[in-house]
C-alpha positions as CSV (number, residue, x, y, z in Angstrom):
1,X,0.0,0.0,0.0
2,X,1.1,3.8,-1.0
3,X,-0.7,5.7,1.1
4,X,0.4,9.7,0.9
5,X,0.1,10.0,5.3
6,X,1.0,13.8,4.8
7,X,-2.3,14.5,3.5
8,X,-4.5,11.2,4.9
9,X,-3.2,12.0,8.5
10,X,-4.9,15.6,8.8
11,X,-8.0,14.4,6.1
12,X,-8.5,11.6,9.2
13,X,-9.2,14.5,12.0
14,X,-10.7,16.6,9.9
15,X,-13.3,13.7,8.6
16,X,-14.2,13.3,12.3
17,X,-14.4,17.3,13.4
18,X,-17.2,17.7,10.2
19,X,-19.5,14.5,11.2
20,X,-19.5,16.5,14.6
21,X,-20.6,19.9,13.3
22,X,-22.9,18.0,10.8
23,X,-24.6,15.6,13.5
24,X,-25.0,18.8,16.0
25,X,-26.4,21.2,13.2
26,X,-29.1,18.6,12.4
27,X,-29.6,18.2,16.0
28,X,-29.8,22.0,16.9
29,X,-27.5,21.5,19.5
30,X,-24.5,24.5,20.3
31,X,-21.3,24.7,18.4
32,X,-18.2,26.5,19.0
33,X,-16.0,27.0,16.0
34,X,-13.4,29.7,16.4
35,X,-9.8,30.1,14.5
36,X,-7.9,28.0,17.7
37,X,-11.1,25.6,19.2
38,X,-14.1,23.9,17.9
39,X,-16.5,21.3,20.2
40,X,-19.9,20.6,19.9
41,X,-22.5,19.7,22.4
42,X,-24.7,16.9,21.3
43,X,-25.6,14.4,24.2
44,X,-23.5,14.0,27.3
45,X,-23.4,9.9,26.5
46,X,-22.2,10.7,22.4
47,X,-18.6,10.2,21.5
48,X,-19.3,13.3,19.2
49,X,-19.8,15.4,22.2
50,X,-16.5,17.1,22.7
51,X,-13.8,19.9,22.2
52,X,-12.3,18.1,19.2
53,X,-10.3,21.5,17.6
54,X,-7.1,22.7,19.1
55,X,-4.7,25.2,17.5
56,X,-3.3,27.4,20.1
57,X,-0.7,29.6,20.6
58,X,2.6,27.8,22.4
59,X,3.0,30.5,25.2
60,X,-0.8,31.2,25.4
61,X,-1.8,27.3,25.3
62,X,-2.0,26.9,29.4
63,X,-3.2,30.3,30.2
64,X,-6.4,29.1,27.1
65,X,-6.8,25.2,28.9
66,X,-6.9,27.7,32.1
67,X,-10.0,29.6,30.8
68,X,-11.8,26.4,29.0
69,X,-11.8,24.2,32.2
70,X,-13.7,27.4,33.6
71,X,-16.3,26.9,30.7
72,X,-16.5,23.2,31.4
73,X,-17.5,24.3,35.0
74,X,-19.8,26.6,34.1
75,X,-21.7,23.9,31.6
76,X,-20.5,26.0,28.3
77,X,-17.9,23.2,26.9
78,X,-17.6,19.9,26.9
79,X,-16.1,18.0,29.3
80,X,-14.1,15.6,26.6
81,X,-11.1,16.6,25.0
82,X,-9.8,14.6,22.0
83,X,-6.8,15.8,20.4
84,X,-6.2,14.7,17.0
85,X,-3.1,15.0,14.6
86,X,-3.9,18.5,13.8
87,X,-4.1,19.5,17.5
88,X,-1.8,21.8,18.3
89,X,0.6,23.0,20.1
90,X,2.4,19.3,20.5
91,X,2.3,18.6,24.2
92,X,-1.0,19.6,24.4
93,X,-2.3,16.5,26.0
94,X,0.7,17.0,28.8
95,X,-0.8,20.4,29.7
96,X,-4.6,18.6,29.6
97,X,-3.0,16.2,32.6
98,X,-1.8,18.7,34.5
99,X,-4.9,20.6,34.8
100,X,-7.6,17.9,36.1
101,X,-8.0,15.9,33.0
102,X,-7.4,12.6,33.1
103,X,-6.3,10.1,29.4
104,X,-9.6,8.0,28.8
105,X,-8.6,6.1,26.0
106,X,-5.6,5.9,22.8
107,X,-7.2,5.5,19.4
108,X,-5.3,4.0,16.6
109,X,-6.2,6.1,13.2
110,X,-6.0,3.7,10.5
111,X,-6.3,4.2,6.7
112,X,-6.6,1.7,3.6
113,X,-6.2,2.4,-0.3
114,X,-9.9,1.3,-1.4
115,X,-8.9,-1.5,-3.9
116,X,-11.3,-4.3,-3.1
117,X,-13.9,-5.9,-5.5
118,X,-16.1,-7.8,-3.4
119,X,-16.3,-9.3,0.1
120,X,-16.3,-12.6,1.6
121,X,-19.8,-13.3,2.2
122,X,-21.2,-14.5,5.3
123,X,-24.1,-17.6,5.1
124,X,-27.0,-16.0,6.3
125,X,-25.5,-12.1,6.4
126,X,-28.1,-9.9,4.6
127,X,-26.8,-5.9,4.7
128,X,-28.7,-3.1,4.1
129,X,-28.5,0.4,3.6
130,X,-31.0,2.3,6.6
131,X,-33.4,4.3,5.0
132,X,-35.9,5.0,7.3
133,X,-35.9,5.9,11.0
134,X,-38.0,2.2,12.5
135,X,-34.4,0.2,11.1
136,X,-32.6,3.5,12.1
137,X,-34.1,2.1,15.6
138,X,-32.6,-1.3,14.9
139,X,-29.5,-0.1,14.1
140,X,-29.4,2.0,17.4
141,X,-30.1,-0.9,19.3
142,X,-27.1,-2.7,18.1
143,X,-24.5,0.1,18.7
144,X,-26.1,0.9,21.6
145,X,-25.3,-2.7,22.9
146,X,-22.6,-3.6,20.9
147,X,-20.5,-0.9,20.7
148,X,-21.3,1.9,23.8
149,X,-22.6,-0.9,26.3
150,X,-25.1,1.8,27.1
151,X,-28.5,3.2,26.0
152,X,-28.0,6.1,22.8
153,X,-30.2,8.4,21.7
154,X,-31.9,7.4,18.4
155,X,-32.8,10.6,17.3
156,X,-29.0,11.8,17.3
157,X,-27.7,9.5,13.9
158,X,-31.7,9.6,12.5
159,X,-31.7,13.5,12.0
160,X,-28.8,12.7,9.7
161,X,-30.4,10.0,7.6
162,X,-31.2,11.4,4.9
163,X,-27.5,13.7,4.2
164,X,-26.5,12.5,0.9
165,X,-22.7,11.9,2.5
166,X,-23.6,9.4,5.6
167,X,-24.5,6.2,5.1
168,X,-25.7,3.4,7.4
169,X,-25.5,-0.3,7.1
170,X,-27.1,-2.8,9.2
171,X,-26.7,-6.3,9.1
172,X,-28.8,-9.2,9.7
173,X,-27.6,-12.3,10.7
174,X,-30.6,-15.1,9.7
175,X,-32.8,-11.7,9.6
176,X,-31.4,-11.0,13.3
177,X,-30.5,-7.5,13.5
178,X,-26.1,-8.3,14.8
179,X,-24.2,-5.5,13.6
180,X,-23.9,-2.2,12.5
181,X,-21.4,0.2,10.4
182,X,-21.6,4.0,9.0
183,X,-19.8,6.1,6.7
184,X,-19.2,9.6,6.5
185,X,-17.9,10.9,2.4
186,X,-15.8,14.5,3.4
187,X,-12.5,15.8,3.8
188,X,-11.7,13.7,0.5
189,X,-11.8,10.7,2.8
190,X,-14.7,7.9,3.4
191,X,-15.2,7.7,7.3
192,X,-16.1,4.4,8.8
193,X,-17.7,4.5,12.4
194,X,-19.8,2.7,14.3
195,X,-18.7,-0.3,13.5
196,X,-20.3,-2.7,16.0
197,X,-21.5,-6.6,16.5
198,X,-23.2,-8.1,18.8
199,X,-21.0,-10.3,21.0
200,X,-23.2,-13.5,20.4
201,X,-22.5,-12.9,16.6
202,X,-18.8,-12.6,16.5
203,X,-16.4,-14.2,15.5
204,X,-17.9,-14.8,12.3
205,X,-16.9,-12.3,9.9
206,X,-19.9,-10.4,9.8
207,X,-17.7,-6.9,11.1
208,X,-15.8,-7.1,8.2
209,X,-18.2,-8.1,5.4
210,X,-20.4,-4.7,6.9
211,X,-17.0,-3.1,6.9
212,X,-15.8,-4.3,3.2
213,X,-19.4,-3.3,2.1
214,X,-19.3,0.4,2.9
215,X,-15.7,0.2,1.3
216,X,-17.2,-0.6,-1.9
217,X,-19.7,1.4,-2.0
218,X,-16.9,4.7,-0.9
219,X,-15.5,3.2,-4.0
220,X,-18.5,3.5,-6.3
221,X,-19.0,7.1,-4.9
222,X,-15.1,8.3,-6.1
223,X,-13.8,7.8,-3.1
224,X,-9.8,6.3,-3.1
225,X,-9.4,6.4,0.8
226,X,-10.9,5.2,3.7
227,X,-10.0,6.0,7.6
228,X,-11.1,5.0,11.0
229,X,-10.2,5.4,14.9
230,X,-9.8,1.6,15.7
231,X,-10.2,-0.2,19.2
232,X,-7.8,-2.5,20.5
233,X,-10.5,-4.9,19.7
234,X,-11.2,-3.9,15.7
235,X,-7.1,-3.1,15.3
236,X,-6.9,-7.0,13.8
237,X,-10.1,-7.3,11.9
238,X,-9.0,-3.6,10.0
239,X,-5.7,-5.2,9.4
240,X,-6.5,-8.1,7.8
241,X,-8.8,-5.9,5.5
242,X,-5.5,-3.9,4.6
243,X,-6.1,-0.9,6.9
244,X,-2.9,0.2,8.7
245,X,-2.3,2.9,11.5
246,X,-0.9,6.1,10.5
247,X,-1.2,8.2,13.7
248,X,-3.2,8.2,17.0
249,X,-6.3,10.3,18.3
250,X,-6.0,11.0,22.5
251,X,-9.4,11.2,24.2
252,X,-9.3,12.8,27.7
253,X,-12.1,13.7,30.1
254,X,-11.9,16.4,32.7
255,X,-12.7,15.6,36.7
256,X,-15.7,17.7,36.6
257,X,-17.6,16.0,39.5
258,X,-14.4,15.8,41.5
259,X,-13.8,19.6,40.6
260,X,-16.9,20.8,41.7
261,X,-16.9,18.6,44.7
262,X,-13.6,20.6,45.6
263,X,-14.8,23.8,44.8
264,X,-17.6,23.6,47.3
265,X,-15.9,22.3,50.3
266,X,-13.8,24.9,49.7
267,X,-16.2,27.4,49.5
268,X,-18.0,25.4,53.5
269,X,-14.4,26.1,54.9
């Protein structure tokens, strides 16, 4: 594979930052988008909820965390912080530590060169593209399960359903609804998200085939790359498909509970 990770390393962040703006737009939910920051608030249980933009000023960049920890506080940012490979300046995240935030989770960004015909198919896999917001429901259900471990909002991904760049797949295993996948066409990069099974259906190539699907059809749509933010889990399905890593995405959350908790013993004493 040839892949040009000057330009795919940015194009992976930037794929991510616009499915945020795009989900919280359709959601009327606030945005911040400024030269140096961009979040979105969307749902305090989304991945998509968070300050996702960084480009600060070196000698300004802890005086700035400073004054967006006091938002957090107040309820006017988010309290998740993921800094991608445009997130600047570097040592960002080491700044984030000091200040009350604590490293949630690494995220592999991986990237393949779209050269795939067809997929292995799967005896009893049927995949289909959700059109309508009763399997958006179904699909839901899955990544709710599957993926989060927690309950998701359905609305949040159905008031996208019908923007002509997002796509999403859900697969039935013997007309079972068992996994799930999305893409997202923009920043001259297919997005794949949401990739999810249900753990009684694994191990049987059905994340893949989902996944191989929505590369074929990024394919059919002109598009010559796809990315993703992998978890340990996925890392060895994607690489057996042909993705490979080409950087890493750091998600952090701030102490907010523990801050506040702080804040008003100190203002008892």
């Amino acid at each position: 594979m040839n892949l040009n990770k000057k330009i795919i390393i940015p194009q992976t962040d930037h794929n991510r930052n616009e499915l945020s703006l795009l989900v919280a737009r359709k959601n009327n939910k606030k945005i911040f988008v400024s030269r140096e920051l961009k979040w979105a608030f969307i749902d305090s249980l989304s991945w998509l909820d968070a300050i996702f933009y960084a480009d600060l000023v070196p000698a300004e960049a802890e005086q700035r965390v400073k004054e967006i920890i006091e938002k957090i506080k107040l309820g006017a940012a988010p309290v998740r912080w993921t800094l991608g490979p445009v997130s600047r300046p570097l040592g960002l995240g080491e700044l984030l530590l000091k200040h009350g935030f604590a490293r949630h989770e690494t995220r592999a960004a991986m990237a393949v060169e779209i050269n795939k015909k067809g997929y292995v198919p799967v005896p009893g896999l049927e995949i289909e593209v959700v059109k309508n917001k009763e399997v958006m429901g179904l699909w839901n259900a899955v990544i709710s399960e599957g993926l989060f471990k927690r309950p998701m909002r359905p609305e949040i991904f159905a008031n996208v359903l019908n923007e002509k760049n997002v796509r999403f797949y859900l697969g039935r295993y013997n007309g079972i609804p068992a996994a799930t996948t999305m893409s997202f066409l923009s920043s001259g990069v297919a997005g794949l998200y949401c990739v999810a099974t249900l753990p009684e259906f694994r191990g049987r190539g059905i994340g893949r085939a989902l996944t191989e699907n929505a590369l074929l059809e990024a394919k059919a749509a002109g598009y010559s790359t796809a990315v993703l933010q992998a978890s340990q889990m996925g890392e060895k399905v994607y690489k057996k498909i042909g993705f490979e890593e080409v950087c890493k995405f750091e998600i952090f959350d701030y102490k907010l509970q523990q801050a506040l908790s702080c804040g008003q013993k100190l203002k008892e004493q």
